[in-house]
N, C-alpha and C positions, 0 to 999 in steps of 0.2 A: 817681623820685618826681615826679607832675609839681603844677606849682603854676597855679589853674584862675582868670583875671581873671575878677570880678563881673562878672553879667549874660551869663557863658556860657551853653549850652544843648548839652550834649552826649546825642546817643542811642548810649549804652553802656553795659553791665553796669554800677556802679556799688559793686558789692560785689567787684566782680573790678578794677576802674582801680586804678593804684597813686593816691595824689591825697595833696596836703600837707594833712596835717589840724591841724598846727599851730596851736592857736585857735579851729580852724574845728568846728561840730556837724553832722551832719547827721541830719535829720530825715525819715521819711516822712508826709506831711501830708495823709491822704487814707485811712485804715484804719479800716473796721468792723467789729463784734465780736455779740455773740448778743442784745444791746441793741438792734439793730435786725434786719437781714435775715441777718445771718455767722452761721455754724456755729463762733465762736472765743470762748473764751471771754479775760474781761479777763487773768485769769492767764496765761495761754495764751500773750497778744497782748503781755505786758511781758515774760516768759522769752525768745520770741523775739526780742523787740527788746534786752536786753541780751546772747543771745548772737551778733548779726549786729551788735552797738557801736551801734547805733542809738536815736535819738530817736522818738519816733511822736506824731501828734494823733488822736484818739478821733475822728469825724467821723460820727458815726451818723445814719440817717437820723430827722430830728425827735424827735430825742431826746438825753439828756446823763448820763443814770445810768452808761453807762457809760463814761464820758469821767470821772466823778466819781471812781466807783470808782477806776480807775486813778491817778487825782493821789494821791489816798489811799493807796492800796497799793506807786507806785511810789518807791525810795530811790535807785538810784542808773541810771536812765530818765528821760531827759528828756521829759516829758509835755506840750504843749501842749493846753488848754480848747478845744473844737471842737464844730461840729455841722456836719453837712451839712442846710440847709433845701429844702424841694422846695415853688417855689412853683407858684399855681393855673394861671399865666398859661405856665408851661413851664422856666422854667431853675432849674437846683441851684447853688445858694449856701453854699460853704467859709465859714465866720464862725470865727474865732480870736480869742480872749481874753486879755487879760494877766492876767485876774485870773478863777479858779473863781468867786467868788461874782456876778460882773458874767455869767458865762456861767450863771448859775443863773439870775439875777433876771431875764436877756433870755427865758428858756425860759419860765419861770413866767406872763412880763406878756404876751410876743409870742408864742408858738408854740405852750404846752401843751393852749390852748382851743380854738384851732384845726387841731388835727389832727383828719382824718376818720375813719371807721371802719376805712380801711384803713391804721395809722397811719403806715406808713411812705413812702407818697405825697405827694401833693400837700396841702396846708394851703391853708386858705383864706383867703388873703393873698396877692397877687400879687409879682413882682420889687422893682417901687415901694415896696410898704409895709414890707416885707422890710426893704431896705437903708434905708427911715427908720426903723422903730424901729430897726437895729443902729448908724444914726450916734450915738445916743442915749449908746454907751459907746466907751472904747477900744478900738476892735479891728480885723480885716482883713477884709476882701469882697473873697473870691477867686472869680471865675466857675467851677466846676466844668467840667470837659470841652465847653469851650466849642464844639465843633460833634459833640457825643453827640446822639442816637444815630441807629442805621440806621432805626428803626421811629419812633423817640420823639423832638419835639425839647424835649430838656433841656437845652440849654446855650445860652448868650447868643448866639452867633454862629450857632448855625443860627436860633433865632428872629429875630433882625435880617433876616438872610438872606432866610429866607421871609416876610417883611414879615409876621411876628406883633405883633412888641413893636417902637418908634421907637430908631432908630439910639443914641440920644441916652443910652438908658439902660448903654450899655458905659462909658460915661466917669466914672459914678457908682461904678466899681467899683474898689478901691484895684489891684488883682491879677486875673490870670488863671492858671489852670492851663495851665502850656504842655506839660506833659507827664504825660498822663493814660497810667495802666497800662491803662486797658481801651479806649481808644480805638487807632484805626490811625495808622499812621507818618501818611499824608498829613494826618490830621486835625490831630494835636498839631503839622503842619510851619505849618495854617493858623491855630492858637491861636498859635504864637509871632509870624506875622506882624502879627496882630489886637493883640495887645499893642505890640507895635514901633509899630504905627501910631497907636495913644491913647497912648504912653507910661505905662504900665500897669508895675506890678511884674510880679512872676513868682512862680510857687510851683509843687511837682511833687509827684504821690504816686500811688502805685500802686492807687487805689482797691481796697485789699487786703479780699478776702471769706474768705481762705482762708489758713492760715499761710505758705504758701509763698510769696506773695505778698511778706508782709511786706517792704520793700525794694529791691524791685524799679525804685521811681522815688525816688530822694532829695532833697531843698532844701538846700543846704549855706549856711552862715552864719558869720560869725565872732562868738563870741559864748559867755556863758558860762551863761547861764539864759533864761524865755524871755523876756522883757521886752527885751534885748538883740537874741535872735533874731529875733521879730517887727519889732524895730525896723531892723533890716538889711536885711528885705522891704521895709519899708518906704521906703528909702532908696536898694533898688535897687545895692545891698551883696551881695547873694549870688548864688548861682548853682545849677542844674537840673542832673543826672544820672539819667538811666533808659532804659528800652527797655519797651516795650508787652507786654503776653501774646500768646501765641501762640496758633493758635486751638482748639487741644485745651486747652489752657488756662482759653479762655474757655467752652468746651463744659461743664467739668468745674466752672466757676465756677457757673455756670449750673443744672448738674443739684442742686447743691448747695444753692443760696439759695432755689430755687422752693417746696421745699416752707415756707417761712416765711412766707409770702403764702397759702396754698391755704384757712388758715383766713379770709382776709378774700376770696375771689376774688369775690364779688359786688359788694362795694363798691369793689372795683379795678375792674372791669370799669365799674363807675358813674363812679368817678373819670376812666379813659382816655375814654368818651363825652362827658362834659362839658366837657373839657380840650378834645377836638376839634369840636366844634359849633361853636366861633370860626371855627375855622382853613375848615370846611366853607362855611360864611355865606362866606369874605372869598374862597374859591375859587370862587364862582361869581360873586360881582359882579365879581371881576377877568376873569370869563370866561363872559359873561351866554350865548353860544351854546352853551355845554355845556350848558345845561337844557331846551333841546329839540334832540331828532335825528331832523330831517325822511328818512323811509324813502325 
C-alpha cells in the first residue's frame, strides 16, 4: 500500500494504484451529465461513483440542475456543488462550492442571463468578471485544462500564451487542473509546471462525458465531507492521480456529445466567430505584412 505526500502528481491508473486511503477521499472533479452536453444521466453518474468508491463534482457546462439533483439524490456519494463556466474572452472555469445554495444564488445572479442561445458555450462575461462575482462567496477557481484545446483556446495558459488575456490573470486563480482527462500527457506536464510557478493549488478530473470515464483522473484529500475537502485544496493538502484518454476514446467521446449541440449549431457557429475576431484583429497588428502579399 503505498502512502502519496501532499502535492504529488502522479500519471497512473488511479483505480488500479494500491494508495493509503486512510482518512483520505477521493474525488473526481470535472464530470458532466445530460444537464449539459453528456449522454449520462445523474442516476447513472452516482451508481457509478459509488460502485468505483468515489466522490464526483457535477461540473456542467453553465449550468447547475444537475449538480443539484445529485446533492439531493446522493446518500452515501460524496458530492461537491460545481459548474464548469465558459467565459466570452476563452477560458473554462471549475467553481466549487461549500454550500448548494451559494452555488445556486452565484448561477441565478452571475451566469443564468448570461448564457447564449447555444447554452453550453461561451456566456457573455469574460475570465475578469467571472472570477469577481465568484470571489463574492466561498469557493474554488480551478483553471479548467489550462492549455485545452488543439482548435479552441479554452484554458488559461494557452490564452496567456497566445497573448489573448494579460499574464496577470492566472494568479487570480485559487487552482489549476494539472490533470485534465481529455487533454495530452504534454499538456497536463505544462498545467503542473504553470502551477508550480504561481503557486497555485492543484485539482484533477477526467472531464468525464461518458460513464467510463468516470474516474479516470482523481483529487485525493484528507478529509471527511466537503467543506474539509475543499479546504485541503486549498491549503495545498492533497494530491492528483490520473492518466488521460486515449484517442479512441476521445473519438468515441466526441461522436457522442456532438449531437447535443446540433440543435443550437448556428448560434455555436456565431459564438466561435465572435470569440475569434479578437484573436484575428491582434494577429495582424502583431504582423502588419500578412495583410498585403506583394505577387
Amino acid at each position: 500500500m503505498e502512502a502519496i505526500e501532499p502535492g504529488r502528481i502522479l500519471f497512473r491508473d488511479p483505480l488500479s494504484i494500491d494508495v493509503d486511503l486512510d482518512g483520505i477521499r477521493r474525488v473526481d472533479m470535472h464530470c458532466h451529465t445530460n444537464h449539459s452536453d453528456a449522454p449520462v444521466s445523474v442516476s447513472d453518474a452516482l451508481r457509478e461513483a459509488r460502485m468505483k468508491g468515489i466522490g464526483i463534482a457535477i461540473t456542467d457546462h453553465n449550468q447547475v440542475s444537475g449538480c443539484i439533483q445529485a446533492v439531493k439524490d446522493s446518500s452515501r456519494t460524496m458530492v461537491i456543488p460545481g459548474i464548469e463556466v465558459s467565459a466570452l474572452d476563452g477560458p473554462h472555469i471549475l467553481i466549487y462550492f461549500y454550500k448548494t445554495g451559494d452555488l445556486q444564488e452565484f448561477y441565478r445572479t452571475s451566469i443564468e442571463k448570461k448564457k447564449q442561445k447555444s447554452p453550453y458555450l461561451a456566456i457573455r462575461a469574460s475570465t475578469s468578471e467571472i472570477l469577481d462575482q465568484a470571489s463574492g462567496y466561498p469557493c474554488i477557481c480551478s483553471a479548467a485544462h489550462p492549455y485545452g484545446y488543439l482548435l479552441f483556446n479554452k484554458g488559461i495558459g494557452r490564452c496567456v500564451e497566445k497573448e489573448y488575456l494579460p499574464e496577470r490573470l492566472i494568479s487570480r486563480f485559487d487552482a489549476l487542473e494539472v490533470i485534465s482527462g481529455g487533454m495530452q500527457r504534454y499538456q497536463n506536464l505544462r498545467a503542473v509546471q504553470l502551477a508550480g510557478a504561481y503557486g497555485l493549488g492543484i485539482t484533477g478530473g477526467s472531464d468525464a462525458h461518458l460513464l467510463r470515464d468516470y474516474g479516470r483522473v482523481l483529487t485525493y484529500a484528507p478529509s471527511d465531507n466537503v467543506e474539509e475537502f475543499l479546504d485541503a485544496v486549498t491549503h495545498h493538502r492533497n494530491f492528483v492521480i490520473g492518466e488521460e484518454k486515449n484517442l479512441l476514446d476521445k473519438c468515441l467521446m466526441s461522436a457522442l456529445i456532438t449531437p447535443q449541440y446540433l440543435p443550437y449549431l448556428i448560434p455555436s457557429i456565431v459564438i466561435h466567430y465572435e470569440q475569434n475576431i479578437p484573436r484575428v484583429k491582434r494577429f495582424f497588428m502583431r504582423n502588419p505584412e500578412s495583410k498585403e502579399h506583394k505577387p
